[in-house]
Steps between C-alpha positions, in 0.01 A plus 500: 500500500425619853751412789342391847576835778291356751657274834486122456317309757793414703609847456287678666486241840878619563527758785748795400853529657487732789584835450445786750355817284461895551405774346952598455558096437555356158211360348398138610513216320073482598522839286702415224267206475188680517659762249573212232865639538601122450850612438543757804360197654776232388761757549395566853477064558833475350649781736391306799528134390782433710391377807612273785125347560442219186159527517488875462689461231292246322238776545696752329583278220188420466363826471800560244333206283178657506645851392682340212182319409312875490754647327481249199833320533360140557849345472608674820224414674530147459875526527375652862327199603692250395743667753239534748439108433892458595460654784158382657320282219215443783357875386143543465392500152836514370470204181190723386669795501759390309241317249318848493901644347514211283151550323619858413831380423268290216690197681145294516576151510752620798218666657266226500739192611599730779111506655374209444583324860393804634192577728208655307484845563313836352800605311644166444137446244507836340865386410381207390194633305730700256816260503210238340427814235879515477437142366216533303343249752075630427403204712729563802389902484200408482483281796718718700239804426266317682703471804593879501295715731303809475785687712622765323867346445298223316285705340792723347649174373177424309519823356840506401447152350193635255749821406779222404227339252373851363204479718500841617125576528501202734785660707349800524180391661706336745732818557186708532358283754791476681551902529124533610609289817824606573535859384839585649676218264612752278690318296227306352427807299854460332356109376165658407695736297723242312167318382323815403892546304414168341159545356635840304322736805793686557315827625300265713892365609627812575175621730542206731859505466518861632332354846826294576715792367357744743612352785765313400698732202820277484387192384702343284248270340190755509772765343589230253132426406366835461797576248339221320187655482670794375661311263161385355337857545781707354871365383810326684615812505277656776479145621846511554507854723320283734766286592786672439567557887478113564674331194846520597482471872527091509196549742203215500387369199796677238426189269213628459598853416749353304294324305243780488728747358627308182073473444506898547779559261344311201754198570818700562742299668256145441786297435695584758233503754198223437745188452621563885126523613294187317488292824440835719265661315219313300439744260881559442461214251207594331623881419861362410285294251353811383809657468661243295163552242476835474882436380446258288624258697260258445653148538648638833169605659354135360754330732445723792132423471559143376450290850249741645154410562280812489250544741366875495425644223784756347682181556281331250500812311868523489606161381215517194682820369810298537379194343341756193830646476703159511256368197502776278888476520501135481197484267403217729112458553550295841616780668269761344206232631685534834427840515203477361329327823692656742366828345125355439543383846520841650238682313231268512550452880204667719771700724635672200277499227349835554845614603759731311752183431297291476294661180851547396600110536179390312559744200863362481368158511265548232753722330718160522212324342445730186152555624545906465122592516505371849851680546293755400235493797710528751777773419209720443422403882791641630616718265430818696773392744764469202478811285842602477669169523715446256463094507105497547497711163733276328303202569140647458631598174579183410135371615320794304744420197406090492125647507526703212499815709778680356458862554410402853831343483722786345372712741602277785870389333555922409419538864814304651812697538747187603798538259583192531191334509415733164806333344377150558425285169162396614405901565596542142335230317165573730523883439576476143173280445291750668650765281364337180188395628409875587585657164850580573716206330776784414561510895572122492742535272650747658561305762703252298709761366619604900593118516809349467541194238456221719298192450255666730414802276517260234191360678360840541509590116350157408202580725448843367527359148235216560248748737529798283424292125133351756442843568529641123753686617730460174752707471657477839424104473743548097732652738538265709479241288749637258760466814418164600552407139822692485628298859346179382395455089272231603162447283249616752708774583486635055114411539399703751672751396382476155177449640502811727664721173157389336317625803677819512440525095090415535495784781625758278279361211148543763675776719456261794835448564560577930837610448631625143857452388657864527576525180202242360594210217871631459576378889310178399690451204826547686382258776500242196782632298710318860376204420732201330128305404419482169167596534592841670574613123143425353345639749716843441411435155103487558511808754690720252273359214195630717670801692244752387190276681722533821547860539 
């Protein structure tokens, strides 16, 4: 989000207060003005407010509005002219100005009532041009486009609209054109920079960035943005020694800061923070949402995501991972086809198809789908971008392993160093599986033996039971088996084991057995000596009978 700095329309048609300046007078309030010193400036207006002549004072007040405006406190300013209104409601431009605090106020309906006995003016149908995006009004916009004019106020509006919808190549041709004509508008290069900032160009950012920052070296919001950058380049850490002059100084645009700083320090200080910011700052909501999932929180973020209507795509991005997360918990399959086409949607568009999301949106969709050879195709896209991420590994893994690539897949799962994420049940079960299917079924069950007895490793020792007896990997498969059957003395749990003691028995028989009892047919025979079946006895009986064919 990017605050306007530049004078409104009526603005700039009021003539300064007099002021009589030398080189050993204080500054003027011209200078202050030309400086950007809006506060200097309001301080110096409220020092010589009081005065005898009403319309003077108007003037003053009216400069006062416009310095709040600048400064980012839109409440004041409209505060201001509603005063002003008291006093002389016959001002010029006066009900558009106050519109103009209302939009940023987010008080749109308010805004637009306000204008519409209004004359037309330039200003008056930019206002009108975003107040019907505001409303999601395509037909209005697109009839009020038509009216705008290729003046560069107009123009800017055009651009600003495409950068609202995620059109950013589209803004930047008309940014580029602009600059070409009208070189000294330096600021355009900050705009320019926030789109380049957008498409994932953040060198590209920071080179026209530095144009704006050479001449003007305090700006709050080009300050702000290339932290950002740095942010994306490096860590909130050095992203953070950007700002840390301007974060606690209440100057323009501390929301944003604000806001900025929680995203810096990996959500420190979210809670406390985002909630006071969703109707401020638009993507307040969508990283409080992000918060609440990286907690856990997942029924929270669903409700903070519930009524909006995404329209760029993280947003679409966002509430698929929140729908995915809301239907595994649920186990419901409407929300996990909710996030299924809000996903699909995304990576099958032609803005981001070939980009880094968007590869990433269409390999969760069809991860969502069970279609992992297409999963597959386009992790190994992107995967260069993601080699020592802890959460691309985890879910690659999970990809190779539904494949039947599972030493790809250890490799990847031994590769992740979350704790917690190591701890997970799902991590287990997957890594355990790849473990037996690559010759090493003893490291699956040690795995079990690091769990605790919950139902979950009860899980975990069924599946290394059932995988290691396909793989003819017996005697780890009678292990396991012989502790199922101990937990639960079911009938399928005495068969397999019985059937994976005969396994184990026919490998020692052929010397083909993967992994030999340590101390051969007396650790079988003990395995069955545990057992309360009947049939456990014979078959001690026909191993003992036949011990010297088994040594």
């Amino acid at each position: 989000m990017i605050l306007s700095r530049g004078k409104n329309d009526s603005a700039s048609s009021r003539h300064l207060p007099n002021s009589n300046a030398s080189k050993s007078a204080p500054p003027s309030l011209e200078e202050f003005i030309m400086k950007r010193d809006y506060t200097g400036a309001k301080v110096f207006l409220e020092f010589t407010l009081d005065s005898e002549d009403q319309d003077k004072q108007i003037i003053i007040e009216q400069w006062l509005a416009f310095c709040y405006f600048h400064l980012g406190d839109y409440q004041q300013a409209l505060d201001q002219y509603q005063h002003i209104q008291q006093l002389e409601p016959a001002v010029e431009d006066l009900i558009l100005n106050k519109a103009v605090c209302m939009f940023y106020l987010g008080m749109y309906e308010d805004a637009q009532n306000l204008i519409e006995e209004i004359p037309n003016t330039a200003l008056k149908l930019r206002l009108m041009f975003h107040l019907a995006h505001k409303f999601n009004n395509e037909e209005e916009v697109m009839n009020l486009l038509e009216k705008l004019q290729l003046q560069v106020e107009d123009q800017l509006s055009v651009a600003s609209m495409h950068y609202l919808r995620a059109h950013y190549q589209e803004s930047v041709d008309i940014y580029k054109r602009l600059l070409l004509d009208n070189k000294d508008y330096t600021a355009i290069n900050v705009y320019l920079a926030l789109c380049f900032y957008k498409m994932d160009y953040y060198d590209m950012a920071q080179e026209v960035l530095d144009v704006y920052l050479t001449k003007y070296a305090d700006s709050t919001i080009a300050i702000n943005l290339k932290a950002c950058n740095r942010f994306r380049l490096f860590s909130g850490r050095v992203a953070e020694q950007e700002i840390k002059n301007i974060s606690d100084n209440g100057t323009f645009g501390a929301d944003l800061i604000r806001h900025n700083l929680v995203v810096f320090r990996n959500g420190e200080g979210a809670l406390q923070v985002f909630p006071t910011l969703l109707n401020i700052i638009p993507e307040a909501r969508l990283n409080l949402a992000i918060y609440y999932l990286k907690n856990g929180e997942v029924q929270e973020a669903h409700a903070l995501l519930k009524e909006m209507q995404p329209t760029i795509p993280h947003e679409y991005i966002l509430k698929g991972v929140v729908h995915a997360s809301l239907g595994q918990q649920l186990k419901s399959q409407e929300h996990i086809k909710t996030a299924q086409q809000n996903l699909h949607l995304v990576g099958s568009s032609t803005t981001e198809c070939d980009t880094i999301p968007g590869r990433q949106a269409m390999a969760s969709a069809f991860f969502l789908y069970g279609q992992f050879e297409e999963v597959l195709v386009y992790m190994n896209s992107i995967r260069s971008y993601f080699v020592n991420d802890d959460i691309f590994n985890y879910n690659f893994a999970q990809a190779k392993c539904a494949t039947g690539c599972y030493k790809e897949a250890e490799e990847l799962l031994t590769q992740i160093n979350d704790i917690e994420m190591k701890n997970q049940h799902t991590y287990c079960m997957i890594l355990a599986k790849c473990h037996i299917h690559s010759g090493c079924p003893e490291l699956a069950w040690n795995i079990f033996i690091t769990r605790d007895s919950s139902s979950e490793a009860f899980l975990l020792l069924q599946m290394i039971a059932n995988e290691c007896y396909k793989c003819g990997e017996f005697w780890v498969a009678a292990k396991a088996f012989d502790m199922l059957e101990k937990l639960d003395p079911s009938p399928e749990n005495w068969e397999g084991k019985r059937g994976a003691c005969a396994g184990v028995l026919y490998g020692l028989v052929t010397k083909s057995e993967k992994s030999r009892p340590h101390n051969g047919i007396a650790d079988v025979i003990g395995l069955l000596r545990d057992s309360s079946n009947p049939q456990a006895e014979s078959m001690i009986k026909v191993i003992r009978k036949n011990a010297n064919l088994l040594k």
